[in-house]
N, C-alpha and C positions, 0 to 999 in steps of 0.2 A: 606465576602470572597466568599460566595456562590455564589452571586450576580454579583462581580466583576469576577469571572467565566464566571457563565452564559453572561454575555454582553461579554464577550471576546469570546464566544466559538460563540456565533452570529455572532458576527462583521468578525471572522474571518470565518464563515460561506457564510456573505453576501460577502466578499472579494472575494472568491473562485468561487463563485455563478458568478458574475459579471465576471469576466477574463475568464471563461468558454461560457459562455454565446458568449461574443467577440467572443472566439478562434472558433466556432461551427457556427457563421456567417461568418468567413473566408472559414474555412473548406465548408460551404455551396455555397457559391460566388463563390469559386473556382473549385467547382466537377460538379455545374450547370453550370458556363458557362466556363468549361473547352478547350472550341476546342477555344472560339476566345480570351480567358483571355490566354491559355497555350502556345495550337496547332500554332497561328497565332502571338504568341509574342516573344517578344528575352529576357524577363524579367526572368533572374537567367540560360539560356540555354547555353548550354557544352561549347560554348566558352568563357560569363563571366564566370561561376564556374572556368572553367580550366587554366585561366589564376590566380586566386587564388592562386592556388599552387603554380606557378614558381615567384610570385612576390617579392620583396625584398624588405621586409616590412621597411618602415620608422620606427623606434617603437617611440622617443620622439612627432615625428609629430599624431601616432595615439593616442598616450597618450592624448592629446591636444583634438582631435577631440572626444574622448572617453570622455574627462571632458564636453564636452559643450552636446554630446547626453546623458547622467547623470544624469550631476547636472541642464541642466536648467527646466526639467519638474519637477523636485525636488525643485527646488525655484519656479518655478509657481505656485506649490502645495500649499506650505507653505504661499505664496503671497495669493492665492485666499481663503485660509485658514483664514489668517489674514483680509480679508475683510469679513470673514461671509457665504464664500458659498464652502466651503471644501468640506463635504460631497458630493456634486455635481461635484466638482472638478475631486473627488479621483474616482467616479462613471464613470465619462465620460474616464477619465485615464484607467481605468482599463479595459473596454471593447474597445478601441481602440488600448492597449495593447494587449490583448488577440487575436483582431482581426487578424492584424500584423501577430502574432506567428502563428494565424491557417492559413492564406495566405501563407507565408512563407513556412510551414511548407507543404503543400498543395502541392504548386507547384514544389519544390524538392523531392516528393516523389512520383507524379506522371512523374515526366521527367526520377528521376534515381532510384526507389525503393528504397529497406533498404540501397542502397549508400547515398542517398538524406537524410535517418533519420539519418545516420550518420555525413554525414556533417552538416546540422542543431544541432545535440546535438555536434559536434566539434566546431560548430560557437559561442557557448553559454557555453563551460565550459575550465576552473574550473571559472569563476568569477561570475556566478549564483549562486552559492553558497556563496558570498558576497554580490552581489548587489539584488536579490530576497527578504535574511531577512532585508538588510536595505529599500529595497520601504516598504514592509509588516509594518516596524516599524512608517515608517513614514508615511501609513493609518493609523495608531492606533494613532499617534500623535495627526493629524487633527482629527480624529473624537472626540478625550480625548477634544481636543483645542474647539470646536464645542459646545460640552458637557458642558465645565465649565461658555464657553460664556452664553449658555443659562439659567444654575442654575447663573448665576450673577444678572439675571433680577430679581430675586425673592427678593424684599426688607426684608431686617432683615434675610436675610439666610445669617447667619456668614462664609460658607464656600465659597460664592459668594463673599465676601468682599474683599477677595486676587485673586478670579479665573484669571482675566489678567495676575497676577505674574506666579501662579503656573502654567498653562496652557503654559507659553513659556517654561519651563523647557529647558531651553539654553546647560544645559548640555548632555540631551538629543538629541538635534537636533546636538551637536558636535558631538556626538557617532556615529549619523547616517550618518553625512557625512562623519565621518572619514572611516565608512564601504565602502562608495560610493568612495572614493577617492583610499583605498583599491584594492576597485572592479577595478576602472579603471586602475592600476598599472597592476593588472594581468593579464585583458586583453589585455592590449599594449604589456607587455614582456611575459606573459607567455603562453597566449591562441594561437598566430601565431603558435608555436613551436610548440603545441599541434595540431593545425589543420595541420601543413606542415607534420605531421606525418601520419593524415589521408587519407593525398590526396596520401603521399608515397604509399599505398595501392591498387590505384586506377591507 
């Protein structure tokens, strides 16, 4: 149990580590070259954002769009998992995640200050709170998935004799999407409401 800890407090160590990482090369990209990435582009500037607010959100059509930006790095995941190079997979994921959020996050806050921080945490809640612990779960998957492939190699280790079975835990990878599928319900119907609110402010 100790053990099984400790690899958990790791992994979810190196998890954190990596997304951070990402997020601080965004945040870098963007404050160094600020005048011709920010000053000189129209990428996130007061007329997209503000057209945000007044739009009339399709919700079934964002729904749709919300499942394919979701679930396909989430099948990619588990695809490239299944071939053998997860770890690698979930690695390159995560600091291209991170990246993203610190870009993003970067240039809305230096166009419209704590407006920009607010509209970024309005852009991402509540359904971070679904989709965050189901990606999280599904690194732990790939890397369990990773783990049992390689005790499999070890002839005469009886726990390797089943790892292909127990390693898909099917029931598991249902959990996870059903979080993700979750996640994208709440954002199609309930996160516009939530941000049309924010921009009310503004």
């Amino acid at each position: 149990m100790e053990r099984g800890g400790l690899a958990e407090t790791k992994l979810n160590g190196r998890i954190l580590a990596l997304f951070i990482a990402g997020f601080l090369a965004g945040l870098a990209l963007i404050y160094v070259g600020q005048e011709s990435l920010v000053g000189n582009a129209d990428f996130l500037d007061s007329f997209s954002v503000g057209r945000m607010g007044v739009l009339d959100i399709d919700k079934p059509m964002l729904f749709f769009y919300s499942m394919k930006e979701r679930f396909s790095p989430a099948i990619l995941l588990i695809a490239l998992t299944l071939a053998g190079v997860g770890s690698i997979a979930v690695s390159v994921y995560l600091i291209w995640a991170g990246f993203c959020a610190g870009t993003i996050l970067s240039v809305l806050s230096i166009r419209y200050g704590i407006r920009g921080i607010l509209i970024f945490t309005g852009g991402i809640f509540p359904q971070i709170l679904l989709l965050a612990p189901a990606y999280l779960l599904l690194f732990r998957w790939c890397q369990g998935f990773q783990e049992r492939m390689r005790t499999a190699r070890y002839p005469g280790n009886a726990a390797g004799k089943h790892a292909g079975l127990s390693a898909v835990r099917a029931g598991t990878l249902i959990f996870i999407l059903g979080m993700l599928l979750t996640g994208c319900l709440v954002e199609s119907y309930v996160n516009p409401i939530f941000l049309q609110k924010i921009f009310h402010f503004f």
